[in-house]
C-alpha positions as CSV (number, residue, x, y, z in Angstrom):
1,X,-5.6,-1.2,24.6
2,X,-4.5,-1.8,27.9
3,X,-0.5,-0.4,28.8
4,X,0.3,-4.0,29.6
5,X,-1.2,-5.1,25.9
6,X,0.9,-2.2,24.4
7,X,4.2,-3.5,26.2
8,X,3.2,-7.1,25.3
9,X,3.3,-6.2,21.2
10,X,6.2,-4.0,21.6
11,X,8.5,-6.5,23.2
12,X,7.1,-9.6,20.4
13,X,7.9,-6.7,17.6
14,X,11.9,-6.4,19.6
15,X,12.4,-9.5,19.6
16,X,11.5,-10.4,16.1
17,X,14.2,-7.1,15.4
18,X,16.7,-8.6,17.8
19,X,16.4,-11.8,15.9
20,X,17.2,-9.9,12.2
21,X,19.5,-8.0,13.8
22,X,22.1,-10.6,14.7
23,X,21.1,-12.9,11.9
24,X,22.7,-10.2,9.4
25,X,24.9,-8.5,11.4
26,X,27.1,-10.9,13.1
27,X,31.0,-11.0,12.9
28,X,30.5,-6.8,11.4
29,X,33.9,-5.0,11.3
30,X,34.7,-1.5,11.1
31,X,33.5,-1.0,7.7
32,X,30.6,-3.7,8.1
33,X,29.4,-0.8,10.5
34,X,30.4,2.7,8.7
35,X,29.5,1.7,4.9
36,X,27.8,-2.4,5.1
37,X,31.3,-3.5,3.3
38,X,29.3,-1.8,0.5
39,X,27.4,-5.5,-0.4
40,X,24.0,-4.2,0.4
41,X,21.6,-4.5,-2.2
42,X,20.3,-1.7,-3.9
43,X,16.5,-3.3,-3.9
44,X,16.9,-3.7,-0.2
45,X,18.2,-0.9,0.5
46,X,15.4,1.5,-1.9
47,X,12.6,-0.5,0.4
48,X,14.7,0.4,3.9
49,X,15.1,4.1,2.9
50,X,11.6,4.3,3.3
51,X,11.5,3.1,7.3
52,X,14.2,5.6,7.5
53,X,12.9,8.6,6.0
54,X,9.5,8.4,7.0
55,X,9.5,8.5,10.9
56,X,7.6,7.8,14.2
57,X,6.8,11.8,13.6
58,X,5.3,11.5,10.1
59,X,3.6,8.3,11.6
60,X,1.5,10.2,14.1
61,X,1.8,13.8,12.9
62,X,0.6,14.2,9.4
63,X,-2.8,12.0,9.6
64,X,-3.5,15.2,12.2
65,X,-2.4,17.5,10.3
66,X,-4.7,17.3,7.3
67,X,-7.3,19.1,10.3
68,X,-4.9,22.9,9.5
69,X,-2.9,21.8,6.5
70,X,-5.3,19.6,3.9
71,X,-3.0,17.8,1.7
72,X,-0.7,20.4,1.8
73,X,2.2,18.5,2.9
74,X,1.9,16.2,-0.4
75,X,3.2,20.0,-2.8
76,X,6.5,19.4,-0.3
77,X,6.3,15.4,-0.9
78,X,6.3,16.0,-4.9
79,X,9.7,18.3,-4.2
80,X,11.0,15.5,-2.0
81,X,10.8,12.9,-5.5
82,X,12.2,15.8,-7.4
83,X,15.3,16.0,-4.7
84,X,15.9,12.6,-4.8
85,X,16.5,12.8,-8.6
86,X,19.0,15.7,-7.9
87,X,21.0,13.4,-5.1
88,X,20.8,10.7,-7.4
89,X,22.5,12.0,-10.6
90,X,24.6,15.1,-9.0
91,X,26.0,13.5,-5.6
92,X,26.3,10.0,-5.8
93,X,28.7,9.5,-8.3
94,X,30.6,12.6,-6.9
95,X,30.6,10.3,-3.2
96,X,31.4,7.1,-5.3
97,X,34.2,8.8,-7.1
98,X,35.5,10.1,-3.7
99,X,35.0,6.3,-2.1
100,X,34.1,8.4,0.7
101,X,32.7,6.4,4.4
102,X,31.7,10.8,5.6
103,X,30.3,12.4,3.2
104,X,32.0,15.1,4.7
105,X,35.3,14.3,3.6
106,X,34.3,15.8,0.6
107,X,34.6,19.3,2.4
108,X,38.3,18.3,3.4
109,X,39.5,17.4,-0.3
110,X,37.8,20.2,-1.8
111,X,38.1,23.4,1.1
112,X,40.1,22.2,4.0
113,X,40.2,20.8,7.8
114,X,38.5,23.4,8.9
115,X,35.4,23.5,6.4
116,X,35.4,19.6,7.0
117,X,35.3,20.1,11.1
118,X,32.2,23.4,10.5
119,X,29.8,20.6,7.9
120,X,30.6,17.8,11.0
121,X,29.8,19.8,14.0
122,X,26.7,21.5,11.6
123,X,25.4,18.0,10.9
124,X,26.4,17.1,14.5
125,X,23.9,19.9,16.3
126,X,21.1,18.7,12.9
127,X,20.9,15.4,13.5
128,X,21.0,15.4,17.2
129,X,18.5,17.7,17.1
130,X,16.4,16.3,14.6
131,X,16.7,12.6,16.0
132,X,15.7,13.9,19.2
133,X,12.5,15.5,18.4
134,X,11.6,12.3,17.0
135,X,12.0,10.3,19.7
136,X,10.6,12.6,21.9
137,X,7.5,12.1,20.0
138,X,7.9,8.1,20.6
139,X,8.3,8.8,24.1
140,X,5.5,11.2,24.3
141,X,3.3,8.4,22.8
142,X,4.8,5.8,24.7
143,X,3.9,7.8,28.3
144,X,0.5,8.5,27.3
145,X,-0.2,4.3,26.3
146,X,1.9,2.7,28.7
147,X,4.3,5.0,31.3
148,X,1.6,7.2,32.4
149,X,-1.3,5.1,33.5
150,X,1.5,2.6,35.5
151,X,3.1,5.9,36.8
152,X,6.3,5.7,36.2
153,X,8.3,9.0,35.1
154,X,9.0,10.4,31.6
155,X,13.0,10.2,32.6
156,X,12.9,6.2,32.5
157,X,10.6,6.3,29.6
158,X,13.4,8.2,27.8
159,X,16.2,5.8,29.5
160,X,13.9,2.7,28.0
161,X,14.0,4.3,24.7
162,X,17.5,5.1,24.5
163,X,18.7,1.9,25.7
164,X,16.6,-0.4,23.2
165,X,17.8,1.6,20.1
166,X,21.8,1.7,21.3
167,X,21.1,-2.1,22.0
168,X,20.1,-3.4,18.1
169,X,22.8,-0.7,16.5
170,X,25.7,-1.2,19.0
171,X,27.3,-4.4,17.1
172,X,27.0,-4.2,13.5
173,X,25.4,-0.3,12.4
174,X,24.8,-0.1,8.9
175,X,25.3,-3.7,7.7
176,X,22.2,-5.1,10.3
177,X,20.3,-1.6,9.6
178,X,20.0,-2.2,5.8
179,X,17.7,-5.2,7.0
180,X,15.9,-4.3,10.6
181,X,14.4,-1.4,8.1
182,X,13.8,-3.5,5.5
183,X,12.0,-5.2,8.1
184,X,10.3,-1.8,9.8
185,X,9.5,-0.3,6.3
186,X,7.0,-3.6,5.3
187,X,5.6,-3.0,9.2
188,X,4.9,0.6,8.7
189,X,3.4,-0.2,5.3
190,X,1.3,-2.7,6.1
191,X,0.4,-1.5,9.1
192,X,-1.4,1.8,7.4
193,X,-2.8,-0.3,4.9
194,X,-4.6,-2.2,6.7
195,X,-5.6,0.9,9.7
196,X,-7.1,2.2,6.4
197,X,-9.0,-0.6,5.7
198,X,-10.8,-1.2,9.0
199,X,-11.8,1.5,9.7
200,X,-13.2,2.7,6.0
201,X,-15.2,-0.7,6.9
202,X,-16.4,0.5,10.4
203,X,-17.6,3.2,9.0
204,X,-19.8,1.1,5.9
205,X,-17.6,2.8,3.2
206,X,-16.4,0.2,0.3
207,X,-13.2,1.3,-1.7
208,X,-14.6,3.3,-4.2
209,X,-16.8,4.9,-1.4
210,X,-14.0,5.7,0.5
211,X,-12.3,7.1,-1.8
212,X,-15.3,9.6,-2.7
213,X,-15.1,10.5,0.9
214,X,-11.7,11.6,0.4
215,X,-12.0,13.2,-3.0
216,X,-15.2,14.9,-1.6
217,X,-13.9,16.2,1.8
218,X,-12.8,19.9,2.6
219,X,-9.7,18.5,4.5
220,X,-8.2,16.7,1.0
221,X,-7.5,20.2,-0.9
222,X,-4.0,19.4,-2.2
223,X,-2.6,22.6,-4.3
224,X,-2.4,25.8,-2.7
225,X,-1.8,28.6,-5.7
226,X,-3.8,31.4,-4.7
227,X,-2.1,33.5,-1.8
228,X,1.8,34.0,-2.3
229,X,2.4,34.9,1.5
230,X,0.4,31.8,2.8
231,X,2.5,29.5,4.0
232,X,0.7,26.6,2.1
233,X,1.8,28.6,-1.1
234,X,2.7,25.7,-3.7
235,X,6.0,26.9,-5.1
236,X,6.8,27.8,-1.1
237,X,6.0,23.7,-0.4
238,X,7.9,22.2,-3.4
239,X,10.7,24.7,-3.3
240,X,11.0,23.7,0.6
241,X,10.7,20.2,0.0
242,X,13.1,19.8,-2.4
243,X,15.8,22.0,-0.6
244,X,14.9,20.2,2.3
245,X,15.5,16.7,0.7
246,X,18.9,17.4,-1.1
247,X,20.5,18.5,2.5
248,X,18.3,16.4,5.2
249,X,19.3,13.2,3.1
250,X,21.5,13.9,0.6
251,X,23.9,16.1,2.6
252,X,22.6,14.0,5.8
253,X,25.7,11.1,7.0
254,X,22.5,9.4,8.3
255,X,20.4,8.4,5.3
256,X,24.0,8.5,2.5
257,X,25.2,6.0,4.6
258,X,22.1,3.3,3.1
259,X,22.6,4.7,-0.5
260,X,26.9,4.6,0.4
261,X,26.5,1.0,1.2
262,X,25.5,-0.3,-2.4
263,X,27.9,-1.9,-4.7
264,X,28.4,1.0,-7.2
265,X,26.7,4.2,-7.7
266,X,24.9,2.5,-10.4
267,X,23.1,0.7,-7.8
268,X,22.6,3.6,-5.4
269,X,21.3,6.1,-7.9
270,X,18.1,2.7,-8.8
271,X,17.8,3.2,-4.7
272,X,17.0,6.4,-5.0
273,X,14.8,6.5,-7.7
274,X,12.6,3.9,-6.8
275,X,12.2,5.0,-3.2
276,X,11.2,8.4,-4.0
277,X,8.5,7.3,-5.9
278,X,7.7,5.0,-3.2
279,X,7.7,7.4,-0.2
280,X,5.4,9.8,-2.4
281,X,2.5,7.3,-2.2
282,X,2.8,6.0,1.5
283,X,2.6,9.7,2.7
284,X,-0.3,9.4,0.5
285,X,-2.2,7.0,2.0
286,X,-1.3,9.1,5.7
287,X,-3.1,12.0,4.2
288,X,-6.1,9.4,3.1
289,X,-6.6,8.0,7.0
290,X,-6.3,11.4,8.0
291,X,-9.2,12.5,6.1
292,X,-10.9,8.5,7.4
293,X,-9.9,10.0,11.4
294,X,-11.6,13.3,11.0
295,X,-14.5,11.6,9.1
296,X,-15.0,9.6,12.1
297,X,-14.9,11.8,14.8
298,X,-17.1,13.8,12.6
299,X,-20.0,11.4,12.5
300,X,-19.5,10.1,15.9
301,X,-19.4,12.8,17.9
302,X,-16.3,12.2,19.7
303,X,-14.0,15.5,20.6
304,X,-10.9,15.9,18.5
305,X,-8.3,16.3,21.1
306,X,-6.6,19.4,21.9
307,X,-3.0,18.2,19.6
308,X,-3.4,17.2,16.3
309,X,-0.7,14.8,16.6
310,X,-2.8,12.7,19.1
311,X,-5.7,12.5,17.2
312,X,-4.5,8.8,15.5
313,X,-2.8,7.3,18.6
314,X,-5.7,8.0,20.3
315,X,-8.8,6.6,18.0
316,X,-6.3,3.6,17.1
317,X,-5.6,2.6,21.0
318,X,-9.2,4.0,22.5
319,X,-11.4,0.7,21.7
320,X,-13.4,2.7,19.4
321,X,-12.0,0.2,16.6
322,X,-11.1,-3.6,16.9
323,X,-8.5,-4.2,18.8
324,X,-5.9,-5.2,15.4
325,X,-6.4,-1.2,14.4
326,X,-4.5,-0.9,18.2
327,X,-1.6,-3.6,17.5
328,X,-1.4,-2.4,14.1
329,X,-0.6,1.0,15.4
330,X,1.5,0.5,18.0
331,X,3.7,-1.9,15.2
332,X,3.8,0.9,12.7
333,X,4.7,3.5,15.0
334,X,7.5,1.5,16.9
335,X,8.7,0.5,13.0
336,X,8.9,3.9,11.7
337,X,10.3,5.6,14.7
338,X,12.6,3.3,16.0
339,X,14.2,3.1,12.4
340,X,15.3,6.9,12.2
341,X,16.1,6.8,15.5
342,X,18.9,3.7,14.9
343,X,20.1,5.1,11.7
344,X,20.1,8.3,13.2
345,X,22.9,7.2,16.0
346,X,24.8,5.1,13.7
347,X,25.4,8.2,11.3
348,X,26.5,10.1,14.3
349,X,28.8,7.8,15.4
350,X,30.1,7.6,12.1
351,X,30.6,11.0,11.4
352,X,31.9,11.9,15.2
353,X,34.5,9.2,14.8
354,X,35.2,9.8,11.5
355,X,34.9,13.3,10.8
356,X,35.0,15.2,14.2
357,X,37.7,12.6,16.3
358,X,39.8,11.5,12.9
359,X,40.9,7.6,12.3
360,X,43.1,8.3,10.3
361,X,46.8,6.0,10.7
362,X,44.7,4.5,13.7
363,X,44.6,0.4,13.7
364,X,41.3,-1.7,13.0
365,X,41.0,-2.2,16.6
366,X,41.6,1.3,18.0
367,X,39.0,2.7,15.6
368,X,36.4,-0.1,16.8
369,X,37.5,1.3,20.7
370,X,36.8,4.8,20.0
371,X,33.4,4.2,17.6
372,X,32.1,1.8,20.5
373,X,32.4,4.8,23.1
374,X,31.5,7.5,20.4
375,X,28.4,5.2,20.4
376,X,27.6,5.2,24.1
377,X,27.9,9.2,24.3
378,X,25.9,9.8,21.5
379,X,23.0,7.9,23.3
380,X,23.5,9.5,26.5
381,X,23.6,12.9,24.7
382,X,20.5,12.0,23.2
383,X,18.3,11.2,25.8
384,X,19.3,14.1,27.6
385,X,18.2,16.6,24.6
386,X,14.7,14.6,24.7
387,X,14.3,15.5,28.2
388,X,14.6,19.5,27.7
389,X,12.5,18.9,24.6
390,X,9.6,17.6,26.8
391,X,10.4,21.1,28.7
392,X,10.5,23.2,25.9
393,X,7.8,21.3,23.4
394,X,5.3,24.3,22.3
395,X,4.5,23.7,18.6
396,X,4.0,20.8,16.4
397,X,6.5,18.0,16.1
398,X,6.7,18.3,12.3
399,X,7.0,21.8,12.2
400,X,10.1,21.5,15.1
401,X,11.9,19.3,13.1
402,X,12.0,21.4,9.1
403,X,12.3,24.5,11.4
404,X,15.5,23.0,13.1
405,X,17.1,22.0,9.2
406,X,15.9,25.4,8.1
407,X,18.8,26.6,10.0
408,X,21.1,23.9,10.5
409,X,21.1,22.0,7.5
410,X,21.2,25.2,5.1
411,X,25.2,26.0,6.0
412,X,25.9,22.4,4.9
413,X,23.5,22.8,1.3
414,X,25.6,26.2,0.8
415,X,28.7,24.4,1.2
416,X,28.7,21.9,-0.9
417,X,26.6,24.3,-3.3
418,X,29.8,26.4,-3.4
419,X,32.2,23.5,-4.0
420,X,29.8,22.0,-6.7
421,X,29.2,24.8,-8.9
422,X,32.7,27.1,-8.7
423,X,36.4,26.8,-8.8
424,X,37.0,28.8,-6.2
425,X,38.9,28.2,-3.4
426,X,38.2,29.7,-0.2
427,X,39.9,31.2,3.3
428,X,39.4,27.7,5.6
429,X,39.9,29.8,8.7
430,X,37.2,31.9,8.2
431,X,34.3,29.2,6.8
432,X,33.3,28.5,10.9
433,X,32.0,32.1,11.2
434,X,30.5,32.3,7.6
435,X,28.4,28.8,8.8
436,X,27.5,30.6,12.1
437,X,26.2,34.1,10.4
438,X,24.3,32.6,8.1
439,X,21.5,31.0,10.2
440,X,21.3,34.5,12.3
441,X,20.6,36.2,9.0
442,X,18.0,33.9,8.5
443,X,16.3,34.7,12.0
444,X,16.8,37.9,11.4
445,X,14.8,38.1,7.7
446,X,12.2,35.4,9.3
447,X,11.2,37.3,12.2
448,X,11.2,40.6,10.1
449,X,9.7,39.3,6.9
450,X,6.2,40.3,7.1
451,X,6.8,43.4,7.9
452,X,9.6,44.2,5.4
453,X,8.0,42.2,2.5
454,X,4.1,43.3,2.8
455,X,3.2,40.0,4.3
456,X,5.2,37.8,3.3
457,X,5.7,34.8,5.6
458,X,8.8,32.0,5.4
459,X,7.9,28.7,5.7
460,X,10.2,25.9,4.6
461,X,12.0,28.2,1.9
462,X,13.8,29.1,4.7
463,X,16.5,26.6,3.9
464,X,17.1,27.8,0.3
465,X,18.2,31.3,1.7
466,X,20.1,29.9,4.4
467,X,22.5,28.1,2.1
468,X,22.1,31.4,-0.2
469,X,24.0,33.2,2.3
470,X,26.2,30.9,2.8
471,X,27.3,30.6,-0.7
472,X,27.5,34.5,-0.7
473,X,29.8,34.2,2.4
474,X,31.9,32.1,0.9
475,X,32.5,34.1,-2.4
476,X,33.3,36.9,0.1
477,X,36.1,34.8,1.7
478,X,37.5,33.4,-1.7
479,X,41.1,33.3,-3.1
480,X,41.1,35.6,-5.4
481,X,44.5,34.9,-6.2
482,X,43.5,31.4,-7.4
């Protein structure tokens, strides 16, 4: 496809977002944009939880990564379900019962101002950095099909980006959300569906045979049980996956904020379950046109490139299929990115405004004045931490971004971990420097693993002993005259 073709379907797909957009979000208030009123569906809100929690990065990165990882990556989808059931029977009432628009308010009832202030800076530096590698990846995409070949800089790539997600979540946040990615998740679905289909057909294969291919193929091993220190190990996968799931979403401001916006938590726990079931399968059928990508290139001839994560963008947009494979793409990957990247901003101006700045005996219209500027920093901050990721980017996106929540996210699951499951009340003053030692532990028993353990290498698990210290920190600081 041609850059100008490119620009031509992602401008028809903004507009159609625009349109939804202002159609649902018109007239929001404060609470229209923190928690939807709490009206939202809980149907609606199961099928936009997928657009959020499957991003641009899955989009592009895990059809490539089935080249180095097989179907690995489905042992950590299986522990994503199995977190989801967690969130759904152990936080959301707790949240509901709280009537809580942070989720880290929680911290404040149950340790203190402090311990609220360490979970909504921690989230703060998680989400910024995990929204950012995302859209780097959009950007990245977006220079290579339309930026680079008309020469203009990465910088107003990233300024482009930026704008057009601050634009659709400025007005209304959560209550037009809940629908543009109701709108992005059918996109993204469809979109892989039918990439499947075309090219399983340009290469002769009917279902059934293309399914065979899969089944038969090297790249579709799934279950890794035979060396404990590989990082494919199973119980390594599902362990990390469903650590990973319980504090990226439900310790995460950005994706509570959907399940927060249901009637009751009645209606939020039927979100949950139905969308973990749901996101289990569409990151099935990435691994399937993985395993159709490499097939291709396979009997074609045509050099994987040097990244796995451009193999897709660059088979879908290179003419080598008809052009709908292209527009279906470049749909799916706008969908899917562009939804965690506007959640992602609305749940940081939430929580800034909220958490970190306070509203607290502050009228309706001097919390709308400070959330509106909260919202314009947030972008700016944003687009600035894409551009030193497109200095710094060594490693596959993926990988960045469950590195990053290894040790940023894992203060936040020990936390709430520790206020959960004990009585115990704890030192506020001294929670900060618990949070901060914890993650240096974890570098520390990373880096030195192999060596200390006979081999033994971290992968996602990582998270698990990050909020293990964390909770042992805490006990350390604990009233023990309480």
């Amino acid at each position: 496809m041609s850059p100008l073709e490119v620009l031509v379907v992602i401008i028809a797909y903004f507009v159609v977002l625009f349109s939804v957009s202002y159609l649902f979000g018109r007239k929001a208030d404060n609470q229209g944009f923190f928690v939807g009123n709490r009206k939202s569906p809980w149907y609606i809100v199961a099928i936009a939880t997928i657009g959020a929690s499957i991003s641009g990065v899955t989009f592009v990165s895990v059809p490539g990564m089935v080249l180095t990882s097989g179907f690995g990556y489905l042992q950590m989808a299986l522990g994503f379900a199995v977190g989801y059931l967690v969130i759904a029977y152990l936080l959301i009432p707790l949240f509901y019962k709280m009537n809580l628009v942070s989720i880290y308010g929680y911290l404040d009832n149950r340790f203190g101002i402090l311990t609220h202030k360490t979970g909504a800076w921690f989230f703060f530096v998680s989400k910024m950095l995990g929204a950012a590698v995302r859209l780097f990846l959009v950007c990245l995409t977006l220079q290579l099909l339309v930026f680079g070949p008309l020469k203009i800089p990465f910088v107003f790539n990233v300024i482009f980006t930026v704008v057009l997600v601050w634009l659709y979540t400025f007005r209304s946040g959560v209550k037009s959300l809940i629908w543009t990615d109701t709108l992005k998740t059918c996109c993204l679905v469809v979109s892989v569906v039918l990439s499947i289909y075309y090219i399983a057909t340009d290469l002769g294969l009917s279902f059934a045979g293309m399914l065979d291919t899969v089944y038969d193929s090297p790249l579709s091993k799934t279950f890794y049980f035979d060396d404990i220190n590989d990082r494919q190990y199973f119980f390594k996968q599902f362990l990390g996956g469903l650590f990973t799931v319980i504090a990226m979403t439900g310790l995460d401001q950005d994706l509570m904020q959907r399940s927060l916006s249901c009637k009751n938590f009645k209606d939020s726990q039927k979100n949950l379950v139905i969308s973990s079931v749901m996101q289990v399968f569409v990151i099935l059928m990435f691994l399937m046109l993985g395993v159709l990508l490499y097939t291709y290139t396979e009997r074609t001839g045509i050099p994987n490139p040097s990244k796995t994560d451009e193999l897709f963008p660059m088979l879908a947009t290179g003419n080598y299929f008809p052009m709908i494979v292209g527009i279906l793409f470049i749909i799916g990957f706008i969908s899917s990115a562009y939804a965690a990247a506007g959640s992602a901003l609305t749940a940081l101006t939430t929580s800034f405004t909220v958490d970190i700045l306070g509203i607290k005996n502050k009228t309706e219209k001097q919390v709308e004045h400070i959330r509106k500027r909260v919202h314009i920093m947030m972008a700016i901050i944003l687009g600035i931490v894409i551009i030193i990721f497109n200095v710094l980017n060594n490693t596959s996106v993926i990988d960045a971004v469950y590195i990053l929540a290894s040790y940023t996210y894992g203060p936040i699951l020990g936390m709430f971990m520790f206020g959960i499951f004990t009585k115990k009340e704890v030192h506020d003053r001294y929670v900060p420097l618990v949070a901060l030692l914890s993650p240096v532990l974890c570098l520390i028993l990373d880096v030195n693993s192999e060596k200390w353990f006979g081999g033994y290498a971290f992968s996602y698990e990582l998270l698990l002993f990050n909020a293990l210290f964390t909770f042992v920190g805490l006990w350390i600081i604990r009233l023990k005259n309480r």
